[in-house]
N, C-alpha and C positions, 0 to 999 in steps of 0.2 A: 504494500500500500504506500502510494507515493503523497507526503503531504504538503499541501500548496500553504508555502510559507508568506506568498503577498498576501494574504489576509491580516496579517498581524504586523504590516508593514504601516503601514494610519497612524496605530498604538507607538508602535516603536519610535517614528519622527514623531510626532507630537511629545511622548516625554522626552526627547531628546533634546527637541526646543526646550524643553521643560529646564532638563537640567542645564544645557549652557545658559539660561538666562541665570540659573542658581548662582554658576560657576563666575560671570560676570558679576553679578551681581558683591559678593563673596570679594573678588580680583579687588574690586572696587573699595573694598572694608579695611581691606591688606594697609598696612606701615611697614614698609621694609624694614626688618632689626627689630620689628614689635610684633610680629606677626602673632597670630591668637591658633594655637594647634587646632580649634575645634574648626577653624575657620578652612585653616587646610586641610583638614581631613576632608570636611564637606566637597572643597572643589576638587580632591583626587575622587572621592566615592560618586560623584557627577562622570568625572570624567571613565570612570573604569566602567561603568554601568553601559556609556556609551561604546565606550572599547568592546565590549562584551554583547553588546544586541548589535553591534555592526557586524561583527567578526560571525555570530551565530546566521544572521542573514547575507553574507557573504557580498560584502559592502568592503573590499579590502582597503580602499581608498582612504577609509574613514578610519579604520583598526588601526592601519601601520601607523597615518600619523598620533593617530591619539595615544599609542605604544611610548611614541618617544617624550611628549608631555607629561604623559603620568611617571614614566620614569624619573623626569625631573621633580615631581609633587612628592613621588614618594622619598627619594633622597631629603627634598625638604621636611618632609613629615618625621624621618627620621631621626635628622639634625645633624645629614652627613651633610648637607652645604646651606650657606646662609641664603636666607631671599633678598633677592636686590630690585630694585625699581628696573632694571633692566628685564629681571624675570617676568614681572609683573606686566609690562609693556607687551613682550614677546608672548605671554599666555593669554592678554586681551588679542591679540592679535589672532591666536589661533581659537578664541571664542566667536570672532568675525569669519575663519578661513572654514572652520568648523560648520558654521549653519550654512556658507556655499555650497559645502560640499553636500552637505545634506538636502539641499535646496534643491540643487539638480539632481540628485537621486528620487528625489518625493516626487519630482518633473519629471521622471525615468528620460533623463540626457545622463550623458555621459558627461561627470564633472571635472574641471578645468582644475589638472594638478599642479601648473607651474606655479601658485604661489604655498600651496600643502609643500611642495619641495624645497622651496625656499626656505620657508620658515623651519622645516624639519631639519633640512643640514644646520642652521642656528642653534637650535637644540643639539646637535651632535655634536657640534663645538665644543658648547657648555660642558655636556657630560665627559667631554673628552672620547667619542666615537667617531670624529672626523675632524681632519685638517683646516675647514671649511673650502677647501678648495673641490669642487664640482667638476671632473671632466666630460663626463656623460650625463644626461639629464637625469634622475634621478626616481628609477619608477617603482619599486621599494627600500627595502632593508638591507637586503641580500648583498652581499659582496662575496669576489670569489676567492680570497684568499683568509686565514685564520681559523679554516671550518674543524671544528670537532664533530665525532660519531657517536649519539647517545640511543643506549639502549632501555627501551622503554616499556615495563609488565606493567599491565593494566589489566586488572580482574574486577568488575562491579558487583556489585552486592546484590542481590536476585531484588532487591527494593529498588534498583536503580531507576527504575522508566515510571514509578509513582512519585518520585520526586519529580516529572518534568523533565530529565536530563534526557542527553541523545546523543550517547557515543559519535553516529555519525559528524555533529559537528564540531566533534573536540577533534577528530581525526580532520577533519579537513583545516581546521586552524593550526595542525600539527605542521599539513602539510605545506601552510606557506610560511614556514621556518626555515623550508631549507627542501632535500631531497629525503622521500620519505617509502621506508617499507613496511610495510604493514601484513605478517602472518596474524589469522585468526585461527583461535583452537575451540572448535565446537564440542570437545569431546566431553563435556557436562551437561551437553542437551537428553534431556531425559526422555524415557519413551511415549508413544503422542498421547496415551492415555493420560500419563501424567505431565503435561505439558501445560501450564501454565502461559497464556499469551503477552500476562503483562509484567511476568519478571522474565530479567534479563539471566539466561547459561552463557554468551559467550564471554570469552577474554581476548586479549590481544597482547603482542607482541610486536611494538616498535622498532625498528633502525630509523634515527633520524639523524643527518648529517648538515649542520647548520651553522652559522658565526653567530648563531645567539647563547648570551649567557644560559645555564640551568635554568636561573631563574625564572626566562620568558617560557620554560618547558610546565617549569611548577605551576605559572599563573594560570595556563589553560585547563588544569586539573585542580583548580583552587574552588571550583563550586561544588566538585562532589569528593573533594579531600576524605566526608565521614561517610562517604555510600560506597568507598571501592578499595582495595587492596591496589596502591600504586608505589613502585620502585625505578626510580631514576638511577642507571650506572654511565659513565662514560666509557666508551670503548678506544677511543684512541685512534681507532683504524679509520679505512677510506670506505666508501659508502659502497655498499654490496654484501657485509658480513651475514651471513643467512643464518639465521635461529634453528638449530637440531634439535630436536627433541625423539630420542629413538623411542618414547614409552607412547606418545600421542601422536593421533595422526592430524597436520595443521594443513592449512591451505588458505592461500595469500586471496581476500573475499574485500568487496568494502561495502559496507552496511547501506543499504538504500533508505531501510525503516526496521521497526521494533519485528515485523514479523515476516524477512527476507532476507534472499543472501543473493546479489550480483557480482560478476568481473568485474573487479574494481578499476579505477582508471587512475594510476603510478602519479598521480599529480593535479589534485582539483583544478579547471579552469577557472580564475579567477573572474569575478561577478564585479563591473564596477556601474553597473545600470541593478535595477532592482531584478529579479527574479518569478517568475509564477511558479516555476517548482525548482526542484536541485541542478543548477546547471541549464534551463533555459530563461535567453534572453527574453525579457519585454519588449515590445514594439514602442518605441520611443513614441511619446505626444505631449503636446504642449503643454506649458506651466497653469496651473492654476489661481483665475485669476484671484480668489478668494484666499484668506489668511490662514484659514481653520474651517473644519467643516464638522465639530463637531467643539462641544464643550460639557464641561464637567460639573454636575449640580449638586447641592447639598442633601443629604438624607434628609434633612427635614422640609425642605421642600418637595420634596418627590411624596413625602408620609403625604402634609398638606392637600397634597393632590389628590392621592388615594382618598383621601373623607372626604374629599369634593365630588367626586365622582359616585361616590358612597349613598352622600348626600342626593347629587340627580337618579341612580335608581330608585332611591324610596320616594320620590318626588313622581316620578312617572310611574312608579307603580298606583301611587294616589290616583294620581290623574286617569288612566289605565282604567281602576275600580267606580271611579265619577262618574267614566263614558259610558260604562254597561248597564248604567242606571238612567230610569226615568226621568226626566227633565222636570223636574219641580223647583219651587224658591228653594228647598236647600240644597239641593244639590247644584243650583246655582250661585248660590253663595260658597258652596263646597271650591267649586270651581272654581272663581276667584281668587278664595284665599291660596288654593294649590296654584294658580299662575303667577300671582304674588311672591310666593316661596321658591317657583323657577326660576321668576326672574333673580330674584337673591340669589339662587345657588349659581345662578350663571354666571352672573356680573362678578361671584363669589372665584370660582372658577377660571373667567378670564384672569381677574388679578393672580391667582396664583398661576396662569401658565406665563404671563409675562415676567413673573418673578425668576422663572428660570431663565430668562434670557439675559437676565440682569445680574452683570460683573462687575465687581469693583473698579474704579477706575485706576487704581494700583497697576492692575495690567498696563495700564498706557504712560503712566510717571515712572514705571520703571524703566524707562529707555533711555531716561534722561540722562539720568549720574554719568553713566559713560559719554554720551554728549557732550555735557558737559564739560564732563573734566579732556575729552581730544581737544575739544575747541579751543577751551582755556590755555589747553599747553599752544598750540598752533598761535594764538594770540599774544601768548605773554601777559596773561592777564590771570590775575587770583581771583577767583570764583569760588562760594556757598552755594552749594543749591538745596533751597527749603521746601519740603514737601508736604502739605496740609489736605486735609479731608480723602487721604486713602481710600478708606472705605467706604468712599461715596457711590452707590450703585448708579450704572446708565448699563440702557440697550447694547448687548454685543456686536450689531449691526452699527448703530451710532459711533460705538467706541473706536471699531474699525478702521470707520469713516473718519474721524475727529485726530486719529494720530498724525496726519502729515501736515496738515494747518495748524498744530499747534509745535511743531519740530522747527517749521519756517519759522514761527510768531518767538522758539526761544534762539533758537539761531540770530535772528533781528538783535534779539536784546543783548545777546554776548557783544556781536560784535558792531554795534550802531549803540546801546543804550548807556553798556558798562563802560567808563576809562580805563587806561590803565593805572599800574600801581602809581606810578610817578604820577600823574594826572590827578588819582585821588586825594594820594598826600598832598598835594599844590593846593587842592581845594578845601581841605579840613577834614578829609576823606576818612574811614580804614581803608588800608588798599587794597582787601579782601571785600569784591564785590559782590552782592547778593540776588541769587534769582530767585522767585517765588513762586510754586505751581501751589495753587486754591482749588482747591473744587469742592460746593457745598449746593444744596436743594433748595430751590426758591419755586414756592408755588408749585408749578405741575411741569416744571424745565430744571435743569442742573446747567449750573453757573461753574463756569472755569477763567481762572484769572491768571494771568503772566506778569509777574511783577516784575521789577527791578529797580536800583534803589542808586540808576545812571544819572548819565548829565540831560537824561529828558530827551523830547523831541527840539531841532533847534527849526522854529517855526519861519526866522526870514531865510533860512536855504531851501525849507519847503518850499515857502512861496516865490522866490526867488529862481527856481529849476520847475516851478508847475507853470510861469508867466516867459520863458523858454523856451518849455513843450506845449505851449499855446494852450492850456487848459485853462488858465484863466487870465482873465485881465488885468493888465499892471494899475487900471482905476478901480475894480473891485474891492471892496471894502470890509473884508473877510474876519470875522470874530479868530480866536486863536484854538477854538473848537473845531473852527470851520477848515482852518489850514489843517489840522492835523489830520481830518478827515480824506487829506488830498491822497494822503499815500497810499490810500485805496487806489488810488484811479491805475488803469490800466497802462504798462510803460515804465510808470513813475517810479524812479530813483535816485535816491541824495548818496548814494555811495560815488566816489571821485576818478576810482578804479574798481572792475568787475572784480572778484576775488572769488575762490572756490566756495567758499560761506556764507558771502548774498551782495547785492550791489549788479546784480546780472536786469536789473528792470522788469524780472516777471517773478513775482512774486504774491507780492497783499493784495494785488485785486482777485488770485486766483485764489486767497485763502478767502476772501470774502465771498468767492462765488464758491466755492468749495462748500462754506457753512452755510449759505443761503440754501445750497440745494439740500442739508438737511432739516430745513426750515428752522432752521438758526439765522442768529445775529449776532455781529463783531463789532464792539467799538474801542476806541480809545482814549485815554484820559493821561495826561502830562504836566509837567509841571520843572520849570528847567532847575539845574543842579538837584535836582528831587528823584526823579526818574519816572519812569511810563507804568501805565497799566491796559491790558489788552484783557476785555473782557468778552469773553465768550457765551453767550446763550442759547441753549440747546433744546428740544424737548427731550423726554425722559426715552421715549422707545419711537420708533417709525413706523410700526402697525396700528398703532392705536391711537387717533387724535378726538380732543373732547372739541366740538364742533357748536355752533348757534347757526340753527337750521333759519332760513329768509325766503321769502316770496317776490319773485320779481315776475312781474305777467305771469301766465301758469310754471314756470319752472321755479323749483327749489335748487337753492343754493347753501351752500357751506362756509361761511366764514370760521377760521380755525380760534378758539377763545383767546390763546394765547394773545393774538394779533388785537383783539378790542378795547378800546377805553373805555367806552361809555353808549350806550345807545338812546338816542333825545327824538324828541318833537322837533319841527324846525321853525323858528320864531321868522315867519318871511321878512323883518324889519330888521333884522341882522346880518341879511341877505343882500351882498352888492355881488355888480359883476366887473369882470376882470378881462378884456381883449372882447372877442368877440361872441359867446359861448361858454364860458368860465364864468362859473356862481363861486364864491366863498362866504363862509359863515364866520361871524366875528363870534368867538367863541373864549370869555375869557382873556383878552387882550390876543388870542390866536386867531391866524387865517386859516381856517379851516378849507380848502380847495372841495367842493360836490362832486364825486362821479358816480354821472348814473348808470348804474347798471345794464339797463335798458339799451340803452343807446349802444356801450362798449361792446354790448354782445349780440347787440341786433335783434334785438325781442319784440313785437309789437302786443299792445293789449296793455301793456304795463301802465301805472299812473302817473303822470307827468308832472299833477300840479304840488307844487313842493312842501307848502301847508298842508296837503295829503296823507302824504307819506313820513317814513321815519329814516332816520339818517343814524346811522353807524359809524362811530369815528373809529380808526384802527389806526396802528402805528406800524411805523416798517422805517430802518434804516433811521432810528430819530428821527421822520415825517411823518404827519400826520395826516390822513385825510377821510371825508367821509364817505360812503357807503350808503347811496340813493336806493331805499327796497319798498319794496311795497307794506309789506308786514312782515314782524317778528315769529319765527312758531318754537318747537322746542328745542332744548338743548340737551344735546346725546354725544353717547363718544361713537365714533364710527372707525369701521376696519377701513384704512388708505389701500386701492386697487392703484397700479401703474398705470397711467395712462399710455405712457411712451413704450414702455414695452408690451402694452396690449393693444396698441391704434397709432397712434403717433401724439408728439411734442405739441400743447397745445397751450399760446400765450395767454398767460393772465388763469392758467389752473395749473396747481400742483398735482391733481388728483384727481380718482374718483371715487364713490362708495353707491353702497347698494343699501337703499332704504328697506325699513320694514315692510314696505308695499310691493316692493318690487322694482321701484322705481331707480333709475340709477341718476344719483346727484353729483355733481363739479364742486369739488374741496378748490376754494378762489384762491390764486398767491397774489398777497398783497403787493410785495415789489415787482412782482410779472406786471399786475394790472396799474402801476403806477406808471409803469415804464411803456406799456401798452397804451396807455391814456395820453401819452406825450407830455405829463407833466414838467416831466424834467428837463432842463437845458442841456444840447448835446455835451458831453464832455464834461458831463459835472455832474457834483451831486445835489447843487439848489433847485429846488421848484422853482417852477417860473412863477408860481402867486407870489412868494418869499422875495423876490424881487422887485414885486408890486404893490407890494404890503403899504407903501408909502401913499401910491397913487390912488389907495383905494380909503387907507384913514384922508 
C-alpha cells in the first residue's frame, strides 16, 4: 500500500510558517552575550521540527540547509560558541531564505537555491566546515573527499509503526548522507497466522559511506531512540563492505510501506518540488494567490457553536410540532413566539460563526519588529517599536487585506517621520525614536493607529511639490489639514531621491485606495517636531454589514451605518443653490452639498420636491454630504454579495445583498457616489461646494 504523503503537505507549510515566525520572532528577543537559553532552545526546536517534516516529505532543499543552522543553535545551546550579532543577522537571514524556499515548494516550483547556498557556505565558515571559498555551485552537503564507512543495526521494537514512525523515511534520509546499502533480515516474520499487520518483524542492516559526522547519523534515529534496538560502528573501509551473516538469510529490499517488500532503488531520487507519492513528481502550477486557506479556532468557540446549532434543532423541532396542528389563536401565538426564538438562535449563531473568522491582530504586528529593526539598521536610525491592543480581534479576510497598507504607512514613518540620532539630540530629542502600532474597537469598526513621535509632516514642501505637480494652486488657500491630506493624491512625493524604502511617488494614494476598497478610511493628523499619526478605520468583518434600508422610487437601497451622521427633515429655507443644479443645506455652520439619488441613478417615479422627502447626511473621506431618499425603512445587517465578481464593477455601489423578499438590493459606496456625482475638483480632494461656501453665505 502506497501512501500519498501531499495530503499532509497544507499541515506541514502552515506550521512551518508557524514556527519561522516563532524563530524570528525569538532572533529578535536575542542580546548577543545575554542570550536567554530558553530563548535558544525555542529557535533550535522550530528549526529541527522543520528539518524533520522536510527531510520526512522529501523536500531536501529545505533539510540540508536547515542541517547547517541548527548545527550552529545547537553549539550555541550548548555553550561551545558564543552568539554574536553576526549570528543573529545571518539566522534572520535564513528565517527570510527559509519561507522562499518553502514558498515555492507550497507553489510546487522548483525553488531558487542560489541564495540557500550562499548563506549555507556562511555557516560553514563559522562552524569551520569550509574555507568559504565556493568552486562549484553548491547543491548539497556532500563532498568527495574525508568520507568514513559506518555501519548501521537497526532492529525496531514490534510497537514501532503505533508510534507513527516509518523506517522507510529514516532510510531514505540515510540515504542523502552519502552512498548507502541497505541488507534487510526478515527472518523474525512470523507465520501468517500469527502475523500481526501493525507491528513491525523486520531489521536492517546499514553501510553508509558519508563526510558526515556520527552525529548527523544519531539525529535521524533520534525520534525512535526508545522504540528500536540501534548500534552505530564505524568501519573505516571504502563503501561496498557486504554484511555476512551465515545463520540468517538477508536480502538487500527497500520498504515501500508497513505491509511490502520492493527492489529497492541504491539511492533515493531526491524530491525538491513537492511529491503525490514516494518519488513522483507534481505537475508544477501557479502560486496561490491567497495567504492561508485554512485557520485554526478555539475549542470554545467550536463548543459555542455546537449549542447553537443545538439550540436551532429544538427550535425547528417546535416549529415542526406547531405545523401539524390546527390553526387556532394559540397555536398562532405558538408560532410567533417559536419565530421569535429562531430569529434569536440565528442572529445567535451568525455571531458565533463570524467569531471564528476572527484573529487577533497580533498576526499582523508581528511582522513588524523585524521591519523595523532592517530598516533602522539601513537608516542609521534608533528605533522602539511599541505594540498596543494585540489582542484586538478583526476578520481574517480584512487582516489579510490590511497588512501591506499598513507596512507602507510604517515604512513612511521610519524613514520620512523619525530623525536621526544626531537630529534628535539637536532638537531636545532621545535619539531613540518611537513607532506606535494601536489597535482598539470603536463602535462596530476596529481602529488602527501608526504613530511616531518624528519631526511631523513639513507642510510648505507638501504644498510646495503638490503646486509643481499642478495639483493645486499657488493662490489656494489651504488649512494645514488640508495640505497634509495632499499626500494622498496620486504621484505625490516629498522624498528628494527615490530610495528602496519609499520616495518612489506611488504609494499613499494606493494605501488609500487599498483601505477604501475595504470600506475603510485613512487619515492623518500632525503636528511639526511632535510627529504624525495615521489612523486607520476598518469594519470588523467583510461578510457582514449593519445597513439602513431607503426608498428611492420603487427601489430599495443600502446605505452602510457606518457611513451616516444623522438623518433630518429638510428645512427648504436652508436650502441655496450653488452653479447651476447644486442645492446645499446650511447645516450647522456646514454646507451640506444634496445628491439625489434619483437622478445619479436614473430612476423615474421618485419625489422630487425637497420639503418631501428626507435627507441623509453621510460622511466619506472627512466630506460630508447628503442623501436625497424618499423614505427611511428598517435597519438590518445584511450578507455583502460581489458585484464585480458576479456581473461586473458598478460606480457609486460597493455591493449587493438579497432581501428577505427576494429582492436583491445595491449596498451605495459613499466615495464611489461622491466621485460619480462630480462633486469633486479634478485632482483634489475639495468639493466644489467647499469652495463656494463663501458665495453662497
Amino acid at each position: 500500500m502506497s501512501i500519498d504523503l501531499s495530503q499532509f503537505f497544507e499541515v506541514f507549510f502552515e506550521e512551518s510558517f508557524e514556527g519561522l515566525d516563532a524563530m524570528e520572532a525569538e532572533l529578535l528577543n536575542l542580546e548577543p552575550g545575554a542570550e536567554d537559553s530558553e530563548t535558544i532552545n525555542t529557535i533550535f526546536r522550530a528549526a529541527h521540527s522543520i528539518k524533520g517534516g522536510s527531510g520526512t516529505f522529501g523536500f531536501t532543499s529545505v533539510s540540508d540547509f536547515t542541517h547547517v543552522l541548527e548545527t550552529l543553535l545547537d553549539q550555541i545551546r550548548d555553550g561551545q560558541r558564543q552568539l554574536t550579532a553576526e549570528h543573529v543577522n545571518l539566522l534572520l537571514k535564513s528565517v527570510d531564505c527559509l519561507r522562499a524556499l518553502l514558498g515555492a515548494l507550497q507553489a510546487e516550483q522548483a525553488p531558487d537555491l542560489s541564495e540557500a547556498n550562499e548563506l549555507r557556505l556562511k555557516f560553514e565558515v563559522i562552524l569551520g566546515m569550509s574555507d568559504g571559498v565556493a568552486e562549484e555551485p553548491v547543491e548539497s552537503l556532500q563532498e568527495s573527499s574525508g568520507e568514513s564507512t559506518y555501519q548501521i543495526d537497526f532492529k525496531p521494537l514490534p510497537h514501532l509503526f503505533k508510534t507513527g514512525n516509518e523506517p522507510l523515511y529514516m532510510i531514505s534520509e540515510l540515504a542523502e548522507l552519502g552512498e548507502l546499502e541497505t541488507t534487510a533480515f526478515y527472518d523474525g516474520i512470523p507465520s501468517i497466522e500469527n502475523l500481526s499487520p501493525d507491528e513491525c518483524f523486520l531489521s536492517w542492516r546499514f553501510f553508509l559511506t558519508t563526510i558526515k559526522p556520527e552525529s548527523a547519523i544519531k539525529e535521524i534515529f533520534e525520534w525512535v531512540e526508545d522504540d528500536a534496538h540501534i548500534e552505530i560502528t564505524m568501519c573505516g573501509g571504502l563503501f561496498g563492505k557486504v554484511a555476512s551473516n551465515a545463520d540468517v538469510e538477508t536480502a538487500n529490499v527497500n520498504i515501500e510501506s508497513n505491509s511490502g517488500l520492493e527492489t529497492p532503488s541504491p539511492k533515493p531520487v531526491k524530491a525538491e518540488v513537492p511529491v503525490n507519492s514516494l518519488g513522483k513528481k507534481a505537475e508544477p502550477k501557479k502560486p496561490s494567490e491567497q495567504s492561508s486557506t485554512s485557520i485554526r479556532v478555539g475549542i470554545d468557540k467550536v463548543d459555542s457553536l455546537i449549542n447553537m446549532v443545538g439550540e436551532l434543532v429544538i427550535t425547528q423541532a417546535m416549529l415542526s410540532q406547531i405545523g401539524e396542528q390546527d390553526i387556532t389563536e394559540t397555536t398562532i401565538t405558538s408560532l410567533q413566539e417559536g419565530l421569535a426564538q429562531l430569529a434569536h438562535n440565528t442572529r445567535d449563531l451568525q455571531e458565533n460563526v463570524m467569531r471564528i473568522r476572527m484573529l487577533p491582530i497580533s498576526f499582523v504586528f508581528s511582522r513588524f519588529p523585524r521591519l523595523v529593526r532592517d530598516i533602522s539598521q539601513k537608516l542609521n536610525k534608533q528605533v522602539e517599536l511599541k505594540l498596543l491592543g494585540e489582542q484586538t480581534e478583526l476578520d481574517k479576510t480584512v487582516m489579510e487585506k490590511i497588512s501591506d497598507p499598513m507596512v507602507h504607512l510604517v515604512r513612511n514613518s521610519l524613514d520620512h517621520g523619525l530623525e536621526t540620532p544626531e537630529q534628535r539630540v539637536a532638537a531636545g530629542k532621545d535619539p531613540v525614536g518611537t513607532v506606535t502600532l494601536n489597535a482598539f474597537h470603536q463602535g462596530g469598526n476596529i481602529v488602527i493607529e501608526i504613530m511616531d513621535d518624528g519631526q511631523g509632516l513639513n507642510t510648505e514642501k507638501i504644498k510646495e511639490k503638490a503646486i509643481a505637480n499642478g495639483l493645486v494652486q499657488e493662490s489656494d488657500e489651504l488649512s494645514a489639514d488640508e495640505i497634509n491630506e495632499l499626500i494622498f493624491m496620486p504621484g505625490f512625493s516629498t522624498a528628494d531621491a527615490v530610495s528602496d524604502i519609499s520616495g518612489r511617488g506611488v504609494g499613499m494614494d494606493v494605501v488609500r485606495r487599498n483601505i477604501q476598497a475595504l470600506n475603510g478610511s485613512v487619515e492623518v493628523s500632525s503636528a511639526p517636531g511632535v510627529g504624525s499619526t495615521f489612523t486607520i478605520r476598518l469594519p470588523l468583518t467583510l461578510a457582514i454589514l449593519d445597513g439602513q434600508l431607503v426608498k428611492v422610487a420603487q427601489h430599495t437601497y443600502i446605505i452602510p451605518l457606518i457611513s451616516i451622521v444623522e438623518s433630518l427633515q429638510i428645512d427648504i429655507s436652508k436650502v441655496s443653490r450653488v452653479g447651476k443644479d447644486l442645492d446645499v443645506l446650511r447645516l450647522r455652520d456646514e454646507y451640506i452639498p444634496i445628491l439625489r439619488l434619483y437622478d445619479i441613478f436614473s430612476h423615474q417615479g421618485a419625489i422630487e420636491e425637497l420639503d418631501k422627502t428626507l435627507l441623509v447626511v453621510v460622511e466619506s473621506d472627512n466630506h460630508k454630504v447628503g442623501l436625497l431618499v424618499d423614505d427611511l425603512l428598517a435597519q438590518q445587517q445584511v450578507v455583502i454579495k460581489s458585484l464585480e465578481a458576479n456581473y461586473q464593477k458598478v460606480d457609486g455601489v460597493s455591493g449587493a445583498t438579497i432581501l428577505g423578499d427576494g429582492r436583491v438590493s445595491l449596498i451605495i459606496d459613499i466615495s464611489g457616489l461622491i466621485k460619480l456625482s462630480g462633486l469633486k475638483r479634478p485632482g483634489s480632494q475639495e468639493l466644489l461646494v467647499e469652495a463656494k461656501a463663501v458665495e453662497v453665505a
